[in-house]
C-alpha positions as CSV (number, residue, x, y, z in Angstrom):
1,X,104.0,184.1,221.4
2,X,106.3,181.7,223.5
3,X,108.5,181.4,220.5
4,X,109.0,185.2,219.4
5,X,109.9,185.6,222.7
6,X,112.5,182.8,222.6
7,X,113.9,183.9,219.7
8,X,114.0,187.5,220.4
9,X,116.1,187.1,223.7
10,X,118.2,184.5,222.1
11,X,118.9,186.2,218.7
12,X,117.8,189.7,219.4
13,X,121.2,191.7,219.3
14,X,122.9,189.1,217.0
15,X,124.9,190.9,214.3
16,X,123.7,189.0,211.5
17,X,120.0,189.7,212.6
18,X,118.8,192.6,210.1
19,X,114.7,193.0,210.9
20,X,112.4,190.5,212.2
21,X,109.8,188.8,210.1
22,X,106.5,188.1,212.2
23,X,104.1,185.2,211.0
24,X,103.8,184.8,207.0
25,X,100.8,185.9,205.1
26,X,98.6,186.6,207.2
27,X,95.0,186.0,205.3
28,X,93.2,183.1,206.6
29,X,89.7,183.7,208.3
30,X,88.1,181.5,211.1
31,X,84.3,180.9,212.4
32,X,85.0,178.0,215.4
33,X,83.2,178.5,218.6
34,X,86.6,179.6,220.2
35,X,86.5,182.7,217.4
36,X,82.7,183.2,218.4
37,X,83.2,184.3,222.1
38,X,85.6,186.8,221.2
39,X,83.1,188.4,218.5
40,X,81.0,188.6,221.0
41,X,83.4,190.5,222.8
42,X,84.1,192.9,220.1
43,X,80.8,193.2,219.2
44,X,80.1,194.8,222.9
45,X,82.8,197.1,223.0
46,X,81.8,198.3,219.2
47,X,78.1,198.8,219.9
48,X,77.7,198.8,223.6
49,X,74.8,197.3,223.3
50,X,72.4,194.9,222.4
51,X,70.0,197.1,221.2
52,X,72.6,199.7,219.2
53,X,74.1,196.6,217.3
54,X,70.4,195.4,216.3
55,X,69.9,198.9,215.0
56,X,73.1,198.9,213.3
57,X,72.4,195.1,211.9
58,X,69.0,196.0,210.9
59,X,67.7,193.0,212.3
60,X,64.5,193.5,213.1
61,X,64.1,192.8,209.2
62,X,63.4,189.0,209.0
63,X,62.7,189.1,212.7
64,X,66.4,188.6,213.7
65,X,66.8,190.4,216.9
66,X,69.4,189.3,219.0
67,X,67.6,189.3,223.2
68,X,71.3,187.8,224.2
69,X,74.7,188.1,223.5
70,X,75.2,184.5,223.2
71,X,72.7,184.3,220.4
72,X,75.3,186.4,218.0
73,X,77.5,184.0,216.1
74,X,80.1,184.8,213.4
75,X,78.1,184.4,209.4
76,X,78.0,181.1,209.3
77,X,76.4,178.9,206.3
78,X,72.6,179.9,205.6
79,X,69.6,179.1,203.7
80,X,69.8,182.3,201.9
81,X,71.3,185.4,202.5
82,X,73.4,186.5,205.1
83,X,72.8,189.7,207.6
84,X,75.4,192.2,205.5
85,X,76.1,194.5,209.0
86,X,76.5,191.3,210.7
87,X,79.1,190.1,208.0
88,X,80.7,193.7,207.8
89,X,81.3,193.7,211.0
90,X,82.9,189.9,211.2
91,X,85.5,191.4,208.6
92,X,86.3,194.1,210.7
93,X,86.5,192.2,213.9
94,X,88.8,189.6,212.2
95,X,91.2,192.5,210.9
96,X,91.3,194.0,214.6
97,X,92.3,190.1,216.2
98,X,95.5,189.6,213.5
99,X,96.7,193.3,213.7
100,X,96.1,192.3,218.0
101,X,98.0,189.2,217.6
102,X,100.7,190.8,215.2
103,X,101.1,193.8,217.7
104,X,101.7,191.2,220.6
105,X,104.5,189.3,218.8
106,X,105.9,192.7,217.5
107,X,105.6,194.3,221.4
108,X,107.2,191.1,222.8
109,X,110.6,191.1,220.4
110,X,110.5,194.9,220.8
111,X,111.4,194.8,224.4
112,X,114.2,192.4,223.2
113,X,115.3,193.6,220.1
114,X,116.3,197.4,218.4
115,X,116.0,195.9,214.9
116,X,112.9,196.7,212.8
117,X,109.8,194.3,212.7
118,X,107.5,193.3,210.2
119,X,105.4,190.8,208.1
120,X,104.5,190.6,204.6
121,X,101.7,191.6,203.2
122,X,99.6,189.5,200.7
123,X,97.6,191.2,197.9
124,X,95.6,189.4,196.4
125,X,92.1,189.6,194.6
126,X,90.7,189.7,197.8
127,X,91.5,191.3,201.2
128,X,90.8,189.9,204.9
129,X,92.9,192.5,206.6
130,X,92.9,196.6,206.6
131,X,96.4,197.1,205.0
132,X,96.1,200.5,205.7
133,X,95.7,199.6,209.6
134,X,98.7,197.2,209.0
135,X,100.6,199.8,207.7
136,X,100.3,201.9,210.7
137,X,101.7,198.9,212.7
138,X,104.8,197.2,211.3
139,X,107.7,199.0,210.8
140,X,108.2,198.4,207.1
141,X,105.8,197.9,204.9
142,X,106.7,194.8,203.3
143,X,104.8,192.7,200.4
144,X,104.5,189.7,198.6
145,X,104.1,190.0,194.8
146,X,103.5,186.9,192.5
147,X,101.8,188.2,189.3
148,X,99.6,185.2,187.9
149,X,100.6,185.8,184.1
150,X,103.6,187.0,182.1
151,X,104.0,189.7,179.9
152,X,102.5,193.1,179.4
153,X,99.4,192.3,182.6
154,X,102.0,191.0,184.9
155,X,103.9,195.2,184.3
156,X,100.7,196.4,185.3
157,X,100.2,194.3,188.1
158,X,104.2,195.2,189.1
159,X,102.9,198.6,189.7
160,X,99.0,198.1,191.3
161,X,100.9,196.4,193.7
162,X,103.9,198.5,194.2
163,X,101.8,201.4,194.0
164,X,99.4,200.1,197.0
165,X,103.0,198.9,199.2
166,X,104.1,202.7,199.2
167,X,100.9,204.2,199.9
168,X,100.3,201.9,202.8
169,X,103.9,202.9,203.7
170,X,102.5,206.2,204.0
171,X,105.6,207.9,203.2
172,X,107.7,205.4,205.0
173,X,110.2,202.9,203.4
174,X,108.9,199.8,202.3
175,X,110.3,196.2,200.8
176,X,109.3,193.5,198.8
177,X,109.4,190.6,200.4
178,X,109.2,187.8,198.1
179,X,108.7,187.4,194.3
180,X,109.4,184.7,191.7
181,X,111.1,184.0,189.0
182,X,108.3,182.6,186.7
183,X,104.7,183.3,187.7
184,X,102.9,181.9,190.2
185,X,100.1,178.9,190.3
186,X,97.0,180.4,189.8
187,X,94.9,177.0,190.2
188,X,95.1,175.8,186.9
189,X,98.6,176.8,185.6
190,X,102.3,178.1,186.4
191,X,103.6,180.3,183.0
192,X,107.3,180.7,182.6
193,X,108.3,184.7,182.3
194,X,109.9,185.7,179.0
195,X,113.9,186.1,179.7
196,X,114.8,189.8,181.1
197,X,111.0,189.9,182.9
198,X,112.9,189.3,186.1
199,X,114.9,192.0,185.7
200,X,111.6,194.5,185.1
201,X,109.5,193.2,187.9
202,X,112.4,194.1,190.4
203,X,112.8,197.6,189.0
204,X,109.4,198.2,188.5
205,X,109.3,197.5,192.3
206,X,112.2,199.6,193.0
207,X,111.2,202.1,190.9
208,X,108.2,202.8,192.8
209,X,109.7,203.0,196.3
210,X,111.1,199.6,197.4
211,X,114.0,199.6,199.0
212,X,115.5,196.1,197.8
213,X,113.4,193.4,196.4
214,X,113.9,189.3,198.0
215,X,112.9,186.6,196.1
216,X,111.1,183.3,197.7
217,X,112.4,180.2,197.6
218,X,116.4,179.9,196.8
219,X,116.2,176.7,195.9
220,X,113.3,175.0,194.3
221,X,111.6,172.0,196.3
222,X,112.3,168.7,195.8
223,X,108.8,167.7,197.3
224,X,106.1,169.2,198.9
225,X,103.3,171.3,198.2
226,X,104.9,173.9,196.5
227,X,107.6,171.8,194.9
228,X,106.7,173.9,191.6
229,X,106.9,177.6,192.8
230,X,110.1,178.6,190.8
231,X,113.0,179.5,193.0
232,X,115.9,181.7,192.1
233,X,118.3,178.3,191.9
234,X,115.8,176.0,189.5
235,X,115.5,172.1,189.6
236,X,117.8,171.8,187.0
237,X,120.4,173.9,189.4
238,X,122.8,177.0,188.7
239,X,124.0,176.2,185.1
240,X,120.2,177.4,183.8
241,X,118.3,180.7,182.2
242,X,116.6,181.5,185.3
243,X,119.9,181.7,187.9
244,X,121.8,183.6,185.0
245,X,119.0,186.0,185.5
246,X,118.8,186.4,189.0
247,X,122.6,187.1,189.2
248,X,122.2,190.0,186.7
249,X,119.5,191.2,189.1
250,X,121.7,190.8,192.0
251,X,124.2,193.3,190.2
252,X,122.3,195.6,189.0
253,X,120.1,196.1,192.4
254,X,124.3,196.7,193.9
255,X,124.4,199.7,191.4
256,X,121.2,201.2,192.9
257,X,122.6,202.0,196.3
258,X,123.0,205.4,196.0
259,X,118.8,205.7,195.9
260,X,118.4,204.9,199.6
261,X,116.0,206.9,201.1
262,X,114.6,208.5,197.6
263,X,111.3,208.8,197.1
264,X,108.5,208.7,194.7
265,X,105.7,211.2,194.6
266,X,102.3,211.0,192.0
267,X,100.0,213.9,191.4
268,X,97.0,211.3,190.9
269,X,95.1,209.0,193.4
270,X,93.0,206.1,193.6
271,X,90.8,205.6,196.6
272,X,90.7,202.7,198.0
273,X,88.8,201.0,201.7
274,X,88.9,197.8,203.1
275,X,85.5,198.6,204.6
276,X,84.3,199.4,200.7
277,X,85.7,196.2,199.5
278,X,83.9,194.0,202.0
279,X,80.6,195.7,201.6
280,X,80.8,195.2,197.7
281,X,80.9,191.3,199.2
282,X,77.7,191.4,200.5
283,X,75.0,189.1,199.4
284,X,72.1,190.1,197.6
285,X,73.9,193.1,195.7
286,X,71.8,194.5,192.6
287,X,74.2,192.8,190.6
288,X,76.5,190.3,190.9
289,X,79.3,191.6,188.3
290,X,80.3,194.0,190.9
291,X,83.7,193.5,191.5
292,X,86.0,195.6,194.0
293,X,89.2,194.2,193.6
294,X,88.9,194.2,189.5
295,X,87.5,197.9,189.5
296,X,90.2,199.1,191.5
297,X,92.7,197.5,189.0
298,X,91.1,198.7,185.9
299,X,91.4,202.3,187.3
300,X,95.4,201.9,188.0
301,X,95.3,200.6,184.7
302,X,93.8,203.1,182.9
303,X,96.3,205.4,184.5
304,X,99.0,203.7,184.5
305,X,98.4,202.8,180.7
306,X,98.6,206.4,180.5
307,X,101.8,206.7,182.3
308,X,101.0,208.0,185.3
309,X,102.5,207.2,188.4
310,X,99.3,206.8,190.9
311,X,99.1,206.6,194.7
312,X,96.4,205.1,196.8
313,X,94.7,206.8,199.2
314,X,91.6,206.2,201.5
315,X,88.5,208.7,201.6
316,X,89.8,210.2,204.7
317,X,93.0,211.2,204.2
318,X,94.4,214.5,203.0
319,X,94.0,214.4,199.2
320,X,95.0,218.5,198.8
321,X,98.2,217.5,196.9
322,X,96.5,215.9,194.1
323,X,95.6,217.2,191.3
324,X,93.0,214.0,190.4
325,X,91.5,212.0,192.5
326,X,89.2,208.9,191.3
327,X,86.8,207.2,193.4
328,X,85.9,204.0,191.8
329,X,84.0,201.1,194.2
330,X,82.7,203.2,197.3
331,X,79.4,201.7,197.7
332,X,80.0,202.2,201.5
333,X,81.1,205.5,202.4
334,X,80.8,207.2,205.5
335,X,79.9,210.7,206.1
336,X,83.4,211.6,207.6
337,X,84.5,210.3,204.2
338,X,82.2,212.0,201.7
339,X,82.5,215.7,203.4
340,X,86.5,215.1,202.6
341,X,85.5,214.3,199.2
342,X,83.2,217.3,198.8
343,X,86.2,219.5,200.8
344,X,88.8,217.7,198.8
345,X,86.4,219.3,195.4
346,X,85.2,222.6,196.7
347,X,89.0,223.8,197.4
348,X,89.9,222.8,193.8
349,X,90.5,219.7,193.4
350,X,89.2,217.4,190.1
351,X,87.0,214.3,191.4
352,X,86.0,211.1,189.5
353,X,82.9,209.0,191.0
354,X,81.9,205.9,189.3
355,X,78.3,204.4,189.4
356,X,77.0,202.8,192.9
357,X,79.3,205.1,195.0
358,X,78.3,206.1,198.4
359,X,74.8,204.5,198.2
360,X,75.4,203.2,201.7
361,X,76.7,204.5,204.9
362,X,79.5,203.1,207.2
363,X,76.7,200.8,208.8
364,X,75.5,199.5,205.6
365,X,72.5,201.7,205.8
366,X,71.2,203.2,202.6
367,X,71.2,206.4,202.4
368,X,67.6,208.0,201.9
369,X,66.1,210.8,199.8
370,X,68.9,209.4,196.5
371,X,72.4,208.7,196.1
372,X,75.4,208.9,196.6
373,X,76.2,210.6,200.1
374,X,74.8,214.0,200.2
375,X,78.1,216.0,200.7
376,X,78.9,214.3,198.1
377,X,76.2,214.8,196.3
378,X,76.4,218.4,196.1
379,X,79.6,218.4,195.1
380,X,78.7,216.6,192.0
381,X,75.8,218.5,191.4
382,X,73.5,215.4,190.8
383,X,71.2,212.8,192.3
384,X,70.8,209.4,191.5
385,X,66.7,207.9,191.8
386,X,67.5,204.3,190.6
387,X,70.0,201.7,190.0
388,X,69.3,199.6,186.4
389,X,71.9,196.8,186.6
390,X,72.6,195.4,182.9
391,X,72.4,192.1,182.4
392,X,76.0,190.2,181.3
393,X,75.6,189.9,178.1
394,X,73.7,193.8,177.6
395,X,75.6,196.4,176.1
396,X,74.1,199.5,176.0
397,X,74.9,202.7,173.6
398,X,75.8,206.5,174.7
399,X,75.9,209.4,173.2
400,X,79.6,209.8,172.0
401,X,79.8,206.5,170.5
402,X,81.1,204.4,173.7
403,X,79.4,201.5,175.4
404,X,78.4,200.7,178.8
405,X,77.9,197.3,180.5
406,X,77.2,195.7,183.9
407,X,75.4,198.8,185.5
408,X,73.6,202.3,184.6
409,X,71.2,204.3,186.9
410,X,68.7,207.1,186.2
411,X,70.1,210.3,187.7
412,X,69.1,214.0,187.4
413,X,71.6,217.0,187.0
414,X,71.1,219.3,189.8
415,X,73.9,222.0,188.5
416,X,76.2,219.6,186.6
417,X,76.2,219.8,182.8
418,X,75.9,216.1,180.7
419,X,78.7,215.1,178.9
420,X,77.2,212.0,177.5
421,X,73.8,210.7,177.5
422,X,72.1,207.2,177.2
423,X,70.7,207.1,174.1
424,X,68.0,203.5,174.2
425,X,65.7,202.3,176.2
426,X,63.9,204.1,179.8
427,X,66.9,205.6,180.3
428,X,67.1,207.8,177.0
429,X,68.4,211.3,177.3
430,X,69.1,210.8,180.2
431,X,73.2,211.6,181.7
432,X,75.6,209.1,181.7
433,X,78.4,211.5,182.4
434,X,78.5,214.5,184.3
435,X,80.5,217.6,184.8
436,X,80.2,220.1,187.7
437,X,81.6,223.1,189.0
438,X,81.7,223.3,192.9
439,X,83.7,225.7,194.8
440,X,87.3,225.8,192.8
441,X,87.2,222.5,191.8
442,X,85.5,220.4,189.7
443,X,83.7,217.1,190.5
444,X,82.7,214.4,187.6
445,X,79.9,211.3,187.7
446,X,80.0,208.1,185.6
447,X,77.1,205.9,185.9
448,X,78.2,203.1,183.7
449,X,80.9,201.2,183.2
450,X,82.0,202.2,180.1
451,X,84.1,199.8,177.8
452,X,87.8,199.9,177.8
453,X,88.3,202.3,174.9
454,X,85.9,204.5,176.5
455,X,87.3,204.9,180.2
456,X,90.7,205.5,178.4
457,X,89.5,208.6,176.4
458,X,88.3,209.5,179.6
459,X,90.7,209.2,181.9
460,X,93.1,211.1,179.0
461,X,90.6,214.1,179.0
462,X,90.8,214.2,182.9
463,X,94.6,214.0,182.7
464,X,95.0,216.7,180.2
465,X,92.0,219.0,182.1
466,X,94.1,218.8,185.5
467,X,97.8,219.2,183.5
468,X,99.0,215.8,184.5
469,X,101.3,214.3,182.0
470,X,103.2,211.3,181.1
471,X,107.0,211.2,182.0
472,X,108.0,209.6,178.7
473,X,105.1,208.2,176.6
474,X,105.3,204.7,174.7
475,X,107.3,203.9,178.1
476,X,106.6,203.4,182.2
477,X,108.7,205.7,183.5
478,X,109.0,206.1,187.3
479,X,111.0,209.0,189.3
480,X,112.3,208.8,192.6
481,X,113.8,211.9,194.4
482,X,116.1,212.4,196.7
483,X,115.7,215.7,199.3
484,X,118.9,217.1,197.1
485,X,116.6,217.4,193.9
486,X,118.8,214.7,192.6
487,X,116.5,212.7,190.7
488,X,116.7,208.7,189.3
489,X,114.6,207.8,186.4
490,X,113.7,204.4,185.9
491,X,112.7,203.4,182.4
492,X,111.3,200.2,181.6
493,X,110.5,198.9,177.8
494,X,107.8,196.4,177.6
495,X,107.2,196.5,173.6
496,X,108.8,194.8,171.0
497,X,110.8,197.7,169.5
498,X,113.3,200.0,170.5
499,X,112.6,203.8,172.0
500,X,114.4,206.6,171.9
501,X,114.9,209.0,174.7
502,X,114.3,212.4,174.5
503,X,118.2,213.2,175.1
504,X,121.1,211.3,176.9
505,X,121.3,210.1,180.0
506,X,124.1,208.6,182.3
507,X,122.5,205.2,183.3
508,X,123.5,203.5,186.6
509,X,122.9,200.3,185.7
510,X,125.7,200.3,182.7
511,X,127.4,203.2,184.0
512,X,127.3,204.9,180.6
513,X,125.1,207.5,178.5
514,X,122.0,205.5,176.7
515,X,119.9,207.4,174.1
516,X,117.8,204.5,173.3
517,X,116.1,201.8,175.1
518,X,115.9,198.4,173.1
519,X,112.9,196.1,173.1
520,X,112.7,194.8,176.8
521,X,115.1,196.9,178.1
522,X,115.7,199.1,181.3
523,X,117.5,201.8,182.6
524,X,117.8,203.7,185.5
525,X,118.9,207.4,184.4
526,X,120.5,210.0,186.5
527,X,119.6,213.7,186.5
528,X,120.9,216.4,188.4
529,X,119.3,218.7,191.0
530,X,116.9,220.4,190.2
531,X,117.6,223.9,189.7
């Protein structure tokens, strides 16, 4: 704190001083003694009392009622399993203390300083802060983006993570922060990218809504502990591949300036909660193959694999301008968020729930008398009895062919019509897919996790159903719009062949017509307003 506030009143109106950059990375989590008395602080303005937090807890399972405030302690090591509330709860308390110590660094430059302030956010596979809380605080939304392997995954990582930076933004502009130029050390190995994947990864940011894209480190370290994260100036210095490369992105990113302000808008969303995420991280789960962070991914995936442009959006917010909406990992889901999810259906919107969603309430609870939510529940028009995990190495047959792993459940259809059944086993005949009508909308159920075939056809048949299509197929293809109707296409080819356009465009980034993108190529094409 001492030394924002140093820096601000020494540097705050400095004219080469463009927007402050609080802390780095914030994603570290602590359990000292020091970080136990102000749980304990939390904890009391959360629940009020003792006795509300050991009904929220559920503690008198295992006889662990808490008679003091200084017997609560932050989940520690133990025998067995931890107290999930009790963990829940440590996650949220930690987010609230980094957003309160981000907010006082931010507050104290503020007075000092009119330039904007921010930090970068990390997004990894897994999540100690709620971004979408962050995103409410900083005045950009900027990221960090290091894709762990080249090639056609590290595309689709370009947009998961760009597509999660602007929907944080919430409409706001938003930056990447820092990116390299080869991929980043994973723990066991740092892969070169392929020559012109530089180029992509910065449009694919751009593309979807970042106004410039940075690069960490300039030069690469002589020593140190990350003397191997690439740089944009390489060991062997500025005669090399990789510098070539970063000063053709420099130029091109100087064509783009003419895009300030644009936006970028999707007509499909992916739900996504911090809350949801660290519940799926409780111990003693059904099932220990369920993943939040790679079931969010494999929906953006599948979508974006499609070629649709997807926002993120938590259960509730306003989801009326969407035409789809998928709901993959909400195990917790409160009731404020399911009756927007039934709301969100019943005035006409298409839902997708996968399996173990809204089986537990915004304590932790389980909800009683079947799953998931009941809102919810009727908007789906069916009510799960019983979870069946599936073992890691079962694959299980349905009735269209496809194959299911990690999870099924027994479920009845209370109004919705079975699309696909299971077809072995105690489960046999019973749906695996569901359909119903509710209100004007129309609200689907998957119960297993279908192989990747599968959850394409599927997420194809929920496109065509709700008339969202592809910009330009066999291509990602991104729009951003400016309040005009002037519109900037950027096309990005990540096969090994060339693709023609549709028709001619002006592109900015040669400043001449291109009717065909070669293997590896980009463009950004320019198209009038719209009429």
């Amino acid at each position: 704190m001492r030394i924002a506030t140093a820096l601000a009143e020494r540097y705050g109106d400095h004219p080469a001083v463009a927007m402050w950059h609080v802390h780095n990375e914030y994603t570290t989590l602590c359990w000292c003694d020091h970080t136990a008395v102000a749980f304990r602080d939390w904890l009391r303005a959360r629940h009020d009392s003792l006795e509300a937090l050991n009904e929220a807890w559920g503690t008198a399972f295992w006889s662990q009622r808490y008679s003091g405030w200084d017997q609560v302690l932050p989940p520690r090591a133990t025998q067995w399993h931890r107290n999930p509330g009790q963990a829940l709860d440590f996650r949220r308390f930690w987010s609230d203390t980094v957003l309160a110590a981000y907010r006082e660094q931010r507050d104290a430059i503020r007075a000092r300083s009119d330039r904007p302030v921010t930090t970068n956010m990390m997004l990894p596979g897994y999540q100690n802060l709620d971004l979408w809380a962050l995103g409410r605080e900083v005045d950009l939304v900027a990221i960090d983006h290091y894709p762990s392997a080249p090639g056609l995954d590290a595309a689709a990582d370009t947009a998961f993570g760009a597509d999660r930076a602007r929907s944080f933004a919430g409409g706001r502009p938003w930056l990447l922060m820092e990116q390299g130029t080869n991929t980043v050390y994973d723990g066991d190995r740092t892969l070169g990218k392929e020559p012109g994947e530089i180029l992509r990864h910065t449009l694919g940011h751009i593309a979807r809504g970042s106004e410039g894209a940075l690069f960490f480190q300039w030069r690469q370290s002589r020593a140190g502990a990350e003397q191997w994260h690439s740089a944009m100036v390489p060991h062997s210095g500025a005669d090399s591949r990789i510098f070539r490369e970063v000063q053709a992105v420099g130029e091109a990113v100087a064509r783009l300036g003419e895009l300030a302000g644009s936006t970028v808008t999707a007509q499909v969303a992916v739900l996504h909660d911090s809350d949801a995420w660290w519940a799926l991280e409780s111990d003693g789960l059904p099932s220990a193959d369920l993943d939040y962070h790679a079931t969010l991914r494999r929906a953006h995936r599948a979508l974006w694999d499609a070629g649709v442009t997807v926002d993120f959006a938590h259960p509730a917010h306003d989801l009326s301008r969407y035409r789809l909406v998928v709901a993959p990992a909400l195990f917790l889901l409160s009731d404020a968020g399911a009756a927007n999810l039934r709301r969100y259906v019943a005035d006409g919107g298409t839902l997708l729930v996968q399996y173990f969603n809204g089986f537990a309430d915004d304590r932790l609870h389980a909800r009683l008398g079947g799953y998931p939510a009941m809102p919810l529940r009727e908007a789906l028009g069916i009510r799960v009895e019983e979870p069946r995990p599936l073992r890691r190495d079962e694959r299980i047959v349905l009735s269209d062919g496809t194959h299911g792993t990690v999870w099924s459940e027994s479920l009845r259809a209370e109004g919705a019509e079975a699309l696909v059944t299971y077809t072995h086993g105690m489960l046999a005949g019973e749906p695996a897919l569901t359909r119903h009508h509710f209100g004007a909308g129309r609200g689907w159920y998957l119960s297993t996790r279908l192989d990747d075939p599968g959850y394409a056809v599927l997420i194809g048949r929920l496109l065509d159903e709700t008339g969202v299509d592809p910009e330009l197929p066999g291509l990602e293809s991104v729009t951003r719009h400016a309040p005009d109707g002037t519109r900037w296409q950027f096309v990005l080819n990540h096969g090994a062949y060339a693709v023609s356009l549709p028709e001619p465009a002006h592109d900015l980034l040669t400043g001449a017509p291109v009717d065909e993108l070669p293997a590896g190529g980009c463009a950004v094409l320019k198209h009038g307003r719209t009429p």
